[in-house]
C-alpha positions as CSV (number, residue, x, y, z in Angstrom):
1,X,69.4,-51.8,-17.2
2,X,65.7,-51.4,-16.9
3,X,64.2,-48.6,-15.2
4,X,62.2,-49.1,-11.6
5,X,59.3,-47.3,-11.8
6,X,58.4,-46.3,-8.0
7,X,54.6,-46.6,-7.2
8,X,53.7,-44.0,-4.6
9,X,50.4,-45.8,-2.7
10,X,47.7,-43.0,-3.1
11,X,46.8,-41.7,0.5
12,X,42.9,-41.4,0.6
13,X,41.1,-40.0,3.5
14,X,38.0,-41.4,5.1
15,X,35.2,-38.6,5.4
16,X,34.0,-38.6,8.9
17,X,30.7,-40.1,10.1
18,X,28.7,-37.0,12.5
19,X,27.1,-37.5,15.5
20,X,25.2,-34.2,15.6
21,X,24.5,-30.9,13.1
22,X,27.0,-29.3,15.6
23,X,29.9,-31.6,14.5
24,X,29.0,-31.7,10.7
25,X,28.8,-27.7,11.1
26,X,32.0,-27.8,12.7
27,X,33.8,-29.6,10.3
28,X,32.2,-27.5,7.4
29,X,33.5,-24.3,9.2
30,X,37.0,-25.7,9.5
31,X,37.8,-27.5,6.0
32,X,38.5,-25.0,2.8
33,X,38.7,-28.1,0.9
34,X,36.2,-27.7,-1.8
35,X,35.6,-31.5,-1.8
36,X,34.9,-31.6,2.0
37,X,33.1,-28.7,2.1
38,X,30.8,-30.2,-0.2
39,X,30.5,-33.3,2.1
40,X,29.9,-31.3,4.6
41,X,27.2,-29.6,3.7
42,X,25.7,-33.3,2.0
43,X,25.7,-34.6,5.8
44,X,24.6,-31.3,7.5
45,X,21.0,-31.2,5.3
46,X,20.2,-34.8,7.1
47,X,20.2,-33.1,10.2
48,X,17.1,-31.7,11.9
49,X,17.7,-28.2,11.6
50,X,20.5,-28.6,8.9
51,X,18.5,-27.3,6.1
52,X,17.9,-24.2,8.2
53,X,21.3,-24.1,8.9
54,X,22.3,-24.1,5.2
55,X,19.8,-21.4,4.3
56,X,21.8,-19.1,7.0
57,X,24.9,-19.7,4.8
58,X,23.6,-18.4,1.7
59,X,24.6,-14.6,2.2
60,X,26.2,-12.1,0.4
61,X,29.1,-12.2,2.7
62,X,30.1,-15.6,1.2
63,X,31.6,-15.1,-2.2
64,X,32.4,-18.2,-3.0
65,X,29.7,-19.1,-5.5
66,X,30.6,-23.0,-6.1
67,X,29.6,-22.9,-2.0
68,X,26.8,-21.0,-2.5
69,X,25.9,-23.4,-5.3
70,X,26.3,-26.7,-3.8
71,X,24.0,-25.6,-0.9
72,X,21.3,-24.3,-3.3
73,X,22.1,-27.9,-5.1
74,X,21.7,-29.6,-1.7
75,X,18.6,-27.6,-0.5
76,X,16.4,-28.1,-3.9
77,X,16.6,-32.0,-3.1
78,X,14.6,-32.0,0.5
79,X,11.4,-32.7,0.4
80,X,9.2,-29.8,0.2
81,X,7.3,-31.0,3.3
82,X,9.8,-29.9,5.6
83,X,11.9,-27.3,3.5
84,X,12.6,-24.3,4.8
85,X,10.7,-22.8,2.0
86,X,10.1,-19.3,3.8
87,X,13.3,-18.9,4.7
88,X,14.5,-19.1,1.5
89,X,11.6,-17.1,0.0
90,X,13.6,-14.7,2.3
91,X,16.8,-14.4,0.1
92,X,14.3,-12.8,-2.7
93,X,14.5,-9.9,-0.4
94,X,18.2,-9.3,-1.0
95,X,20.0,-6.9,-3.3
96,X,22.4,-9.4,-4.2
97,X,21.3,-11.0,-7.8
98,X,23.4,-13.6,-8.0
99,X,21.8,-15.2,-4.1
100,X,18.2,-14.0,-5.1
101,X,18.8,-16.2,-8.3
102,X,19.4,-19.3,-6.4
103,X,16.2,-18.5,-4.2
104,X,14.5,-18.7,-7.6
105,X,15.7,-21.7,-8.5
106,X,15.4,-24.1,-5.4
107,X,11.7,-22.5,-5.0
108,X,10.9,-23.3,-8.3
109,X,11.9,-26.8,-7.6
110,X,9.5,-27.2,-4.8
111,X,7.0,-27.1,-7.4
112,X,3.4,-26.5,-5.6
113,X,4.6,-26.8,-2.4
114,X,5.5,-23.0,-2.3
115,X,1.6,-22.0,-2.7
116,X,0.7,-21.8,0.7
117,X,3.1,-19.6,1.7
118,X,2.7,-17.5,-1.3
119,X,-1.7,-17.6,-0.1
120,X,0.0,-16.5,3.2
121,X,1.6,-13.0,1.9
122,X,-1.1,-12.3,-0.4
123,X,-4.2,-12.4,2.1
124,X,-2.5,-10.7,5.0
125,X,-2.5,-7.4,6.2
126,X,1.2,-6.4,5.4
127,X,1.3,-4.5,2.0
128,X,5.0,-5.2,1.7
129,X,4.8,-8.7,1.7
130,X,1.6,-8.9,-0.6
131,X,3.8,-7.1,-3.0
132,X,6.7,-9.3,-2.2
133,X,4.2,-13.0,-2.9
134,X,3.2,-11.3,-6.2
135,X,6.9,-10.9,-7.2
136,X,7.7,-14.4,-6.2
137,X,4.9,-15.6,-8.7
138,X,6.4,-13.9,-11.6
139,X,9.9,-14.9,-10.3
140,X,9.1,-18.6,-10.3
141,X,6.6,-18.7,-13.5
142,X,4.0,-20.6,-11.1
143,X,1.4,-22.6,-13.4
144,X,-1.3,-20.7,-11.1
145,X,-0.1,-17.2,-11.0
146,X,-2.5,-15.8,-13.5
147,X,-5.3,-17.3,-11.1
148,X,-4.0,-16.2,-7.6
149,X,-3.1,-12.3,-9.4
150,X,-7.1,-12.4,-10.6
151,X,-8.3,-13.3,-7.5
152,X,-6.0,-10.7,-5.8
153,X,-6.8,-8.1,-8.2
154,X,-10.9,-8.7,-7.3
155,X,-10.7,-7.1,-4.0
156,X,-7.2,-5.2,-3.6
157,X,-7.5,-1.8,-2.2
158,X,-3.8,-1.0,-2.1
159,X,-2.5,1.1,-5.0
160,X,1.2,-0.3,-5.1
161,X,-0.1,-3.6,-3.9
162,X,-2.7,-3.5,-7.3
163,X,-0.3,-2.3,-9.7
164,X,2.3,-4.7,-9.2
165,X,-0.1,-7.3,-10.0
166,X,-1.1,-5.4,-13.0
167,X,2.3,-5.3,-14.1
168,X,2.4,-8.7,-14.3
169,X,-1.3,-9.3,-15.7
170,X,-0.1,-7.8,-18.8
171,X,2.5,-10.4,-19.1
172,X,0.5,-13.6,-18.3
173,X,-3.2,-11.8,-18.6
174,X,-5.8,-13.2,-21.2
175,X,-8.2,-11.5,-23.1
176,X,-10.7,-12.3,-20.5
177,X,-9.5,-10.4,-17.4
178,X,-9.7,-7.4,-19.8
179,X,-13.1,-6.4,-17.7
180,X,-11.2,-6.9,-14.4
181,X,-8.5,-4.2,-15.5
182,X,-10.5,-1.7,-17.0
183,X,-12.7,-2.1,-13.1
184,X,-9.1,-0.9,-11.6
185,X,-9.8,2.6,-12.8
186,X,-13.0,3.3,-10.8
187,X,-11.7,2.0,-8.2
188,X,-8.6,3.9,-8.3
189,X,-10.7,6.8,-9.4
190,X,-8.2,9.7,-10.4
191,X,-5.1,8.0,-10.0
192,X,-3.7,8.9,-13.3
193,X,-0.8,5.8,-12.4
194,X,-3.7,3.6,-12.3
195,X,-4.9,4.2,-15.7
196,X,-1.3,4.0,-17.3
197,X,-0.1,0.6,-16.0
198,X,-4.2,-0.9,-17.0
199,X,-3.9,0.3,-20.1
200,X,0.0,-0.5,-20.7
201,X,-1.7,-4.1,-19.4
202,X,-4.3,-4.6,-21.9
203,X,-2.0,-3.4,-24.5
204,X,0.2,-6.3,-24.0
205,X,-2.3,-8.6,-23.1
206,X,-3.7,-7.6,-26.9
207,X,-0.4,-7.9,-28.2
């Protein structure tokens, strides 16, 4: 007697169509399916709002990292025009390594578009930010960081500011901005700091 094999029809669930950021949030906050989640947060970024919204969720309270790396995914394809680039910047501000590294990434995939805001840090008045835009530049390996450091390096006043940039000079310095380093130690005149980090600068930049 030949054996029946029974064929069990294969349920498959239609993915909801949202209305509003509000219902694709919702339905995001109540699935721990990975594969809805990840739908979820697909729909959410075509949203007004929704990449926003996604930046919010990349916290070190979430430690699910295939989350955290789907939304970094998601975020690195809007176009830079109308990403959330600062917000994200942001997340370079954390202790956690693991979210600062995804900042890095989705910021290096908006390519030039992160310049302005980069401009923005360096030529206003708050040192800690300066500071923070000249970290971004080394953290992204911007094809213009060597010229925005030189140009920052012309006329900073600020010791920490200064030697930060410095620090990475001596990593993507040339021969040429030799002159501008050695002009740090006047400026800085008795800062024995000052004259450490220039010449630990050159040195490299010498190889």
């Amino acid at each position: 007697m030949p054996l029946v094999k029974n064929h069990v029809a294969q349920v498959i669930e239609d993915l909801p169509t949202f209305a509003t950021l509000e219902d694709a949030q919702a339905y995001c906050q109540d699935n721990t399916d990975p594969s809805k989640k990840d739908y979820a947060v697909e729909e959410i970024v075509k949203f007004e709002g929704g990449p926003e919204y996604l930046v919010s969720l990349i916290n070190p309270e979430r430690t699910d990292k295939k989350v955290l790396t789907k939304i970094a995914s998601v975020l690195s394809t809007v176009d830079p025009e109308i990403a959330p680039i600062e917000a994200i910047m942001d997340l370079l501000k954390l202790d956690n390594a693991y979210i600062r590294n995804l900042g890095i990434s989705m910021l290096r995939d908006y390519g030039t578009a992160i310049k302005y805001y980069i401009v923005k840090f360096l030529i206003g008045d708050d040192r800690d930010l300066r500071i923070f835009a000249i970290n971004v530049l080394g953290d992204v390996n911007f094809s213009e960081s060597r010229d925005m450091l030189i140009e920052l390096l012309e006329t900073e006043e600020d010791i920490n500011v200064a030697m930060t940039a410095v620090d990475y000079m001596g990593e993507i310095g040339e021969e040429e901005d030799i002159e501008l380093l050695e002009s740090l130690k006047p400026r800085f005149k008795g800062e024995v700091y000052v004259e450490f980090a220039v010449d630990g600068a050159i040195s490299m930049i010498k190889g």
